[in-house]
C-alpha positions in Angstrom: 0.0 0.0 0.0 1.7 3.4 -0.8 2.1 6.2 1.2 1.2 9.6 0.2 2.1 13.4 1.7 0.3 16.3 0.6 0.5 20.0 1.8 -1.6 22.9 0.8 -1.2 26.8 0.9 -3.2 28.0 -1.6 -5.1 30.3 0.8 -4.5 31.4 4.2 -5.2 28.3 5.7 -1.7 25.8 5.6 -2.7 22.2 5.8 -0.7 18.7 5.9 -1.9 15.1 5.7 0.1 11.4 5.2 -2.3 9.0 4.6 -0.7 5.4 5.5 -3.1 2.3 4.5 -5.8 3.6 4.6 -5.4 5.9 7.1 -4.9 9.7 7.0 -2.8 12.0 9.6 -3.6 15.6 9.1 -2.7 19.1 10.3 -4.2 22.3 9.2 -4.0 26.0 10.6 -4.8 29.5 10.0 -1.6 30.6 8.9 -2.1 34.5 7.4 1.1 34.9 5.4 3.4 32.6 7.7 3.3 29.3 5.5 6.9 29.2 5.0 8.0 29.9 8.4 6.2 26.3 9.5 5.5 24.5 6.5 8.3 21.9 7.7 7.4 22.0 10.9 3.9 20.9 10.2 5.5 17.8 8.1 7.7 16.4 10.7 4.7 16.4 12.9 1.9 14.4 10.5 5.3 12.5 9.7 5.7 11.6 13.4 2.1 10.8 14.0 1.8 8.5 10.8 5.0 6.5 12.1 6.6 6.7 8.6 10.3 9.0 7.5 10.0 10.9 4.4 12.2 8.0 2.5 8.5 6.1 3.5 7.0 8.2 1.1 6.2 6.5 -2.4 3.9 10.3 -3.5 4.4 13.4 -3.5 1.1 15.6 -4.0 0.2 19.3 -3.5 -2.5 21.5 -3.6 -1.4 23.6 -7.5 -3.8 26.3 -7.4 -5.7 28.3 -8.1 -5.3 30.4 -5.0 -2.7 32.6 -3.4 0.2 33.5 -5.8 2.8 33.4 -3.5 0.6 30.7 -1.3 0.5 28.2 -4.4 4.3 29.0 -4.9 5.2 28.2 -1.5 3.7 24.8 -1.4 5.3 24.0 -5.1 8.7 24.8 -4.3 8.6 23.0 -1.2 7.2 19.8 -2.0 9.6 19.8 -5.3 12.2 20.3 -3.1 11.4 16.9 -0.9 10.4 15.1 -3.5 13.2 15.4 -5.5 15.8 15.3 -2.7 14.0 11.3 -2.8 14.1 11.0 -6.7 9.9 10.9 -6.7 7.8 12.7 -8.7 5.2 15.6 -7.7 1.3 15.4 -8.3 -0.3 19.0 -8.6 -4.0 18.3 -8.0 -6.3 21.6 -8.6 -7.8 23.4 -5.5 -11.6 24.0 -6.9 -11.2 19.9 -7.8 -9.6 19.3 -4.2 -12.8 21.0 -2.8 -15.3 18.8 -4.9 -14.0 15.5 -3.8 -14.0 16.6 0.3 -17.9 17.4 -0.8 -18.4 14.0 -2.3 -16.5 12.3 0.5 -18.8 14.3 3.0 -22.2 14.3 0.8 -22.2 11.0 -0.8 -25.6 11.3 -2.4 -24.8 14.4 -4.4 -23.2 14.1 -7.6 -22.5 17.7 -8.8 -20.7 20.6 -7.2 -20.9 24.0 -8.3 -17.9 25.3 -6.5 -16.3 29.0 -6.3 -13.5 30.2 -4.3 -12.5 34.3 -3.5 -10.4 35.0 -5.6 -10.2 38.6 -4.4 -10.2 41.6 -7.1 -14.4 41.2 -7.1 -13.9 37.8 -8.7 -14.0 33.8 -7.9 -12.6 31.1 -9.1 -15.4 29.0 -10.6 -15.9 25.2 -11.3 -18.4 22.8 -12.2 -17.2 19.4 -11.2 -19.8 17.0 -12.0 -19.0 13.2 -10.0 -21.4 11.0 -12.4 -19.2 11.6 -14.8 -16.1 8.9 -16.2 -14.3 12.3 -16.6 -14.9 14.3 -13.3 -11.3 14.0 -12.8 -9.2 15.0 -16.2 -11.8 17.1 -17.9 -11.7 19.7 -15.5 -12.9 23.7 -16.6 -11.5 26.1 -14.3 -12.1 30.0 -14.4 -11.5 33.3 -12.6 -14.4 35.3 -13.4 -16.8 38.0 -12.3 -19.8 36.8 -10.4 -22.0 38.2 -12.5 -20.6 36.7 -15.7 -21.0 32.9 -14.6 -23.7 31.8 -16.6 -26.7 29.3 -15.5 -26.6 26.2 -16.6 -30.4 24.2 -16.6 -27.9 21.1 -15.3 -27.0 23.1 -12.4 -30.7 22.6 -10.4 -29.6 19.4 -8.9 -26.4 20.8 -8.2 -24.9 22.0 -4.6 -22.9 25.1 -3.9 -19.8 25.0 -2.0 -16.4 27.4 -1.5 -16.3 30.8 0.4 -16.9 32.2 -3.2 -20.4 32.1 -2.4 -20.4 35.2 0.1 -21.0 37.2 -3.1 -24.3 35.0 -3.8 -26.2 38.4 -4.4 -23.6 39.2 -7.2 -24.3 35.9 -8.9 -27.4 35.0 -11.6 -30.4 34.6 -9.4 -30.9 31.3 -10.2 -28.2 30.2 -8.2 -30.4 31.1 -5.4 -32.6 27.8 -5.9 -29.7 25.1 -5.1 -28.6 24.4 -1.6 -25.0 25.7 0.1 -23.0 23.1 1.8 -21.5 23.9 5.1 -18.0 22.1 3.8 -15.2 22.5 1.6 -14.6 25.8 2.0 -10.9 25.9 1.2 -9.2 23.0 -0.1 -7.3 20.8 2.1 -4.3 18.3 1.7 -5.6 15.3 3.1 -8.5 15.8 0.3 -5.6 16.0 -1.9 -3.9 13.2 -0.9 -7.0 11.0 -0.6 -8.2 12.0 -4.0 -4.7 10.9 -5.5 -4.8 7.9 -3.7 -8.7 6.9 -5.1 -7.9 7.7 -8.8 -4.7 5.8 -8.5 -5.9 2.5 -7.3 -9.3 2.7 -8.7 -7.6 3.6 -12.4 -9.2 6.8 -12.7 -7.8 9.1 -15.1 -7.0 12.5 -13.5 -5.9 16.0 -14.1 -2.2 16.5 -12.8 0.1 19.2 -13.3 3.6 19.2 -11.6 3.7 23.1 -11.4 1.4 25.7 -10.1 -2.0 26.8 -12.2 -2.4 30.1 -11.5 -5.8 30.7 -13.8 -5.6 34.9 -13.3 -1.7 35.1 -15.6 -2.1 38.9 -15.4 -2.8 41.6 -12.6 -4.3 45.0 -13.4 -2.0 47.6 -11.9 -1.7 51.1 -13.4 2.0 52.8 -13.5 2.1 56.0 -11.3 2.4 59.0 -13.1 6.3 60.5 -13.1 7.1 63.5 -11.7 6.7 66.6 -13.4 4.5 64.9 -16.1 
């Protein structure tokens, strides 16, 4: 049975999880912009619960974004840094998809999540992750977009809203008013991560994976200050 480590710090929340057959060890805190300073620290700790050394570890897997800029960064040149330092290779497993699959692990009998994050700049970042289908893991549509600009799908009406996106509900297409908010999953977490990595992988589920961050929003609107004497 492989062992897996994740870490996540795609928002201000750090997290850590090992899960060992079956089994998960986690660690998650309210961090603010301090994810570097005990990133490691939170590591040896879910290490030392789950029993296991780091050379125990058979995958490496992180949360990729979207999220924080330098949040995403910080979890992607960490984990790179492990895993190579044991010659294994790094799964980048999306945040909004990370989200979904602690919904479905919580909410069995629901099938699609409509799931938007803050994204800050009076946007979200916006997915439709839909579990009834073979695809729900490599077929993935993310988006950073305007609440007013996500558009209704008739699909949607047996869907179920989740993320801290949602605080701008009023913003959104009134229609979104008639599905139901779940009180989870509102930041992604490792140990979803991990557990998600380790279901597609002995289930043979094809899955979206990207070894380096996904940042969705490439460019931020800044305008120069005008120069002296101009």
């Amino acid at each position: 049975m492989s062992v897996y480590l994740a870490v996540d710090s795609a928002t201000v929340f750090c997290s850590v999880s090992v899960i060992k057959n079956d089994q998960c060890f986690a660690k998650s805190k309210d961090m603010g912009r301090n994810h570097s300073k005990q990133m490691l620290n939170m590591v040896d700790d879910v290490l030392l619960q789950a029993s296991v050394e780091l050379s125990d570890i058979d995958q490496f897997c992180y949360v990729r974004g979207p999220g924080s800029f330098t949040g995403v960064r910080i979890a992607a040149s960490f984990l790179h840094g492990l895993a190579f330092g044991q010659k294994k290779d790094v799964i980048g497993i999306s945040s909004l998809l990370t989200m979904a699959y602690e919904a479905k692990q919580t909410h069995p009998e629901n099938n699609l999540f409509l799931v938007a994050m803050d994204a800050r700049m009076d946007e979200v970042y916006f997915a439709a992750v839909d579990f009834s289908k073979s695809d729900w893991a490599s077929n993935l549509i993310e988006q950073v977009i305007a609440p007013e600009k996500v558009i209704w799908d008739p699909s949607y009406k047996n869907a179920k809203r989740i993320g801290d996106g949602w605080q701008y509900l009023e913003r959104f297409d009134g229609l979104f008013k008639s599905i139901d908010q779940l009180d989870c999953a509102n930041k992604p977490d490792a140990q979803f991560c991990a557990k998600l990595v380790s279901d597609c992988q002995q289930n043979n589920i094809k899955f979206k994976q990207d070894a380096f961050p996904v940042y969705i929003r490439d460019d931020v609107t800044w305008k120069q200050k005008p120069k002296v004497g101009s």
